[in-house]
Backbone as a chain_set.jsonl record, in Angstrom:
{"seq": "XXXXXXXXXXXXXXXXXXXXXXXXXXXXXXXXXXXXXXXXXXXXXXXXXXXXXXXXXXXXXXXXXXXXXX", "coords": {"N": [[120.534, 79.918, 76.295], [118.921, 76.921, 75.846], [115.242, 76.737, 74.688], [114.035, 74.444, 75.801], [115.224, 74.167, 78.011], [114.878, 76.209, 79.758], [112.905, 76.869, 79.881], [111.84, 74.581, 81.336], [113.523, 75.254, 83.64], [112.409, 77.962, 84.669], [109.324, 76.25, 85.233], [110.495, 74.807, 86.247], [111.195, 76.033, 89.128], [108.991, 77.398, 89.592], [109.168, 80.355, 88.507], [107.991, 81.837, 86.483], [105.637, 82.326, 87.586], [103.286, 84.233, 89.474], [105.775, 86.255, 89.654], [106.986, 89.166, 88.76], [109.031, 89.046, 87.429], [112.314, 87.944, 86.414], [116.142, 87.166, 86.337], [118.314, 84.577, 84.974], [121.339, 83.282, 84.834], [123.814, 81.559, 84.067], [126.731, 79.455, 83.558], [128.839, 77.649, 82.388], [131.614, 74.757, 83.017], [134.797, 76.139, 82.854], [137.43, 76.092, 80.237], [140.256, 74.319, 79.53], [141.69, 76.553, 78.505], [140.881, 78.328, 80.07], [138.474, 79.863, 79.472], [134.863, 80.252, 79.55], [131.449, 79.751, 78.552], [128.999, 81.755, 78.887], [126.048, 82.436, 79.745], [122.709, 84.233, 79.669], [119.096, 84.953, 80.493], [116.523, 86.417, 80.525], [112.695, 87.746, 82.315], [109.82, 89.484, 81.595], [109.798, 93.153, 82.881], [112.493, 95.065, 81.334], [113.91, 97.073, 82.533], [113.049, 96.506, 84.99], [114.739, 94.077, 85.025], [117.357, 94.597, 84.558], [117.472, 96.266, 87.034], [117.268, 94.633, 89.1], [119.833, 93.214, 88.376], [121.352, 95.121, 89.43], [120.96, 95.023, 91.824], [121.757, 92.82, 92.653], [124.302, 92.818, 92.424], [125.53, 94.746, 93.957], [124.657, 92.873, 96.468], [126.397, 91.084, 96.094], [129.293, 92.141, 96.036], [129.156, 93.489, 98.627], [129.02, 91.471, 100.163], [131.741, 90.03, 99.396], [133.145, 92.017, 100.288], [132.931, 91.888, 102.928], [133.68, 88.91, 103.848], [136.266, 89.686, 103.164], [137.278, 91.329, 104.922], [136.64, 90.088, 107.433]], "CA": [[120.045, 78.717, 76.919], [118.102, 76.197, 74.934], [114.316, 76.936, 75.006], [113.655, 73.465, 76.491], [115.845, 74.123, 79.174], [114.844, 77.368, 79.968], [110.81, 76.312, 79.783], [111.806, 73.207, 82.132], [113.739, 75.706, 84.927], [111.042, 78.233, 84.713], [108.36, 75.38, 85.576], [110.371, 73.737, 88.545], [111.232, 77.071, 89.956], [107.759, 78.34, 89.208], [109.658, 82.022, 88.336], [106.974, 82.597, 85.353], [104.257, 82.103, 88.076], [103.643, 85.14, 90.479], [106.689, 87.197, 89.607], [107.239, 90.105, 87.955], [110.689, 89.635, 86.626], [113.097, 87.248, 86.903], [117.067, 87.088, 85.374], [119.044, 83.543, 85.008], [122.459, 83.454, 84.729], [124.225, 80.231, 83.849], [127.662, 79.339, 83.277], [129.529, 76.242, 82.093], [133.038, 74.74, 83.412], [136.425, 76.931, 81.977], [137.973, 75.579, 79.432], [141.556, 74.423, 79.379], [142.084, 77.618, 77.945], [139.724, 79.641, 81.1], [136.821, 80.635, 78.518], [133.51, 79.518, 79.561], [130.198, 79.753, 78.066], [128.054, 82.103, 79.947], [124.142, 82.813, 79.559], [121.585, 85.219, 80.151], [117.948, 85.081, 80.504], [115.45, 87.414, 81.726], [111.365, 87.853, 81.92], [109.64, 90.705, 82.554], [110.38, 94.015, 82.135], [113.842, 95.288, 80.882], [114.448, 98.046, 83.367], [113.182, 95.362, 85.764], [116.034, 93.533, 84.9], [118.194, 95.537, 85.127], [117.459, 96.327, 88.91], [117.715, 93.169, 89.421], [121.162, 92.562, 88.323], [122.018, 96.219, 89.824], [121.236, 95.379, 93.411], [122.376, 91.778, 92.502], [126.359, 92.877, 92.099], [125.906, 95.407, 94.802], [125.006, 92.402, 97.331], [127.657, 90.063, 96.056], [130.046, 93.391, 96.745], [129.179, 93.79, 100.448], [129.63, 89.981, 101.28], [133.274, 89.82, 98.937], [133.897, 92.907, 101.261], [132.559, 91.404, 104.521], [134.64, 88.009, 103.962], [137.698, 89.914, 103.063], [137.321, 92.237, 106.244], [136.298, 89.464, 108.394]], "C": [[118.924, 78.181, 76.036], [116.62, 76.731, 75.563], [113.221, 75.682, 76.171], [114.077, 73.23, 77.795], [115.041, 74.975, 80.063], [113.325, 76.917, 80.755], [110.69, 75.081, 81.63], [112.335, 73.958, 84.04], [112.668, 76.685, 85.099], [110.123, 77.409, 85.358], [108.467, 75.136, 86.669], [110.923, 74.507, 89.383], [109.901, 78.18, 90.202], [107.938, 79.942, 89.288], [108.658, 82.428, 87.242], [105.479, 82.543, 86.23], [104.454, 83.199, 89.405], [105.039, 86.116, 90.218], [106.796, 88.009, 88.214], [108.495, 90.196, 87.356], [111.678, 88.381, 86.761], [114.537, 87.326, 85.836], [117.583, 85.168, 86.203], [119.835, 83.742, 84.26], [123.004, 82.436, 84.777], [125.943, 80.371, 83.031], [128.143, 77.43, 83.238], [131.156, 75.741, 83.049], [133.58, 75.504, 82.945], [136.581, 75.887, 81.57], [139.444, 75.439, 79.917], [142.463, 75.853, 79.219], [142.3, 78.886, 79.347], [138.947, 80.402, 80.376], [135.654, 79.728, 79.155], [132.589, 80.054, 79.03], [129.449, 80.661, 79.22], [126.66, 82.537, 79.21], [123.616, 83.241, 80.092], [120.218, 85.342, 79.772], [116.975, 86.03, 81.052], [113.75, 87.115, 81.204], [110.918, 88.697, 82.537], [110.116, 91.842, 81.958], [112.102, 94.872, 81.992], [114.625, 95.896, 81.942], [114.226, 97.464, 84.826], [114.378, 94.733, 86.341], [117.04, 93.936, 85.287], [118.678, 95.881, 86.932], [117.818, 95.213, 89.378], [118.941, 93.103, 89.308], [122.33, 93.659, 89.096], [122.247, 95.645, 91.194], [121.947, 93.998, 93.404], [123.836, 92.083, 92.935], [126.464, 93.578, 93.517], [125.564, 94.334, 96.101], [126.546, 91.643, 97.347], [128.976, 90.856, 96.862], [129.939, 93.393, 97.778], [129.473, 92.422, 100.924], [131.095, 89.836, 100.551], [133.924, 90.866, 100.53], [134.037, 92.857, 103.078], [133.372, 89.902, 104.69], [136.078, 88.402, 103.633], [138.24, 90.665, 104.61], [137.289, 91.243, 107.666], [137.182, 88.509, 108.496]], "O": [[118.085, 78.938, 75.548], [116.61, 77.125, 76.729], [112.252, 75.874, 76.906], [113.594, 72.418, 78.585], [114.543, 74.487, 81.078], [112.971, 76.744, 81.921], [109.866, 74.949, 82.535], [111.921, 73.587, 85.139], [111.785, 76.22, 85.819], [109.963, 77.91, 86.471], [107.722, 75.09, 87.648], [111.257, 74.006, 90.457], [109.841, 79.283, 90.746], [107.177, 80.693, 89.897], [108.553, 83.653, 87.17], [104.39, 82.688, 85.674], [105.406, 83.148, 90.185], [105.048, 86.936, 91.136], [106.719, 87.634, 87.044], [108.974, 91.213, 86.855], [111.355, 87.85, 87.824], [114.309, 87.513, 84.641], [117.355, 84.703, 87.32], [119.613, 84.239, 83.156], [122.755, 81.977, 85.891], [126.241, 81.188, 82.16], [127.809, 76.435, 83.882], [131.68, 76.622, 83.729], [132.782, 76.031, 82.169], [136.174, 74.836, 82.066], [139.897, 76.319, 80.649], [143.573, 76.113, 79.683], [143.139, 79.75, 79.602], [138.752, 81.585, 80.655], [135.726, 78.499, 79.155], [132.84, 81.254, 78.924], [129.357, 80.235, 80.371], [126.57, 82.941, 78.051], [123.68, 82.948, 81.286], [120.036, 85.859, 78.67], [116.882, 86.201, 82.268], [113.443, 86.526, 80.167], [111.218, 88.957, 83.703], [110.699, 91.85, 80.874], [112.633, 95.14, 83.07], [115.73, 95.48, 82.293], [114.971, 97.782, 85.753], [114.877, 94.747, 87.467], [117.598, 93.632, 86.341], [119.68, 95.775, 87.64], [118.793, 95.027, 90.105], [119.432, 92.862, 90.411], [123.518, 93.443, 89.334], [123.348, 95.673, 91.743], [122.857, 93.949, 94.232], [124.371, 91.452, 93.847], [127.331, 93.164, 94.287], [126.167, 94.751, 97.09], [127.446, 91.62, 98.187], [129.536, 90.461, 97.885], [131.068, 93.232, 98.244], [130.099, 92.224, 101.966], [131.858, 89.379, 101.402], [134.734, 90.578, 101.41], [134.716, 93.376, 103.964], [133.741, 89.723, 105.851], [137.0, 87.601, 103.786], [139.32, 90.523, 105.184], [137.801, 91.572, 108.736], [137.099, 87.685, 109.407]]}, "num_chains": 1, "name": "protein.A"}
């Protein structure tokens, strides 16, 4: 992600202010093909991150599994 971008969501999400960590995750349309562009940002610390994207998948997981069940 461009640095101007990045700088500009940062700001008007104020995620570099008060938080210890933050990841952004950005994706484009698919292509004709079904390739898209995807992007990854983080701030903070690594293993931070990490957690973050750990418990991240494991919510997405319980609601895929709670709208398939439901």
């Amino acid at each position: 992600m461009k640095h101007k971008r990045r700088k500009h969501i940062s700001d008007t999400l104020t995620l570099s202010k008060n938080r210890a960590c933050y990841v952004l995750i950005s994706c484009g349309e698919p292509s004709a093909d079904g390739n898209m562009d995807v992007e990854m940002t983080y701030e903070g610390d690594l293993s931070l991150a990490s957690y973050l994207l750990q418990g991240a998948q494991t919510f997405i997981d319980e609601k895929q599994d709670q709208e398939n069940c439901g």
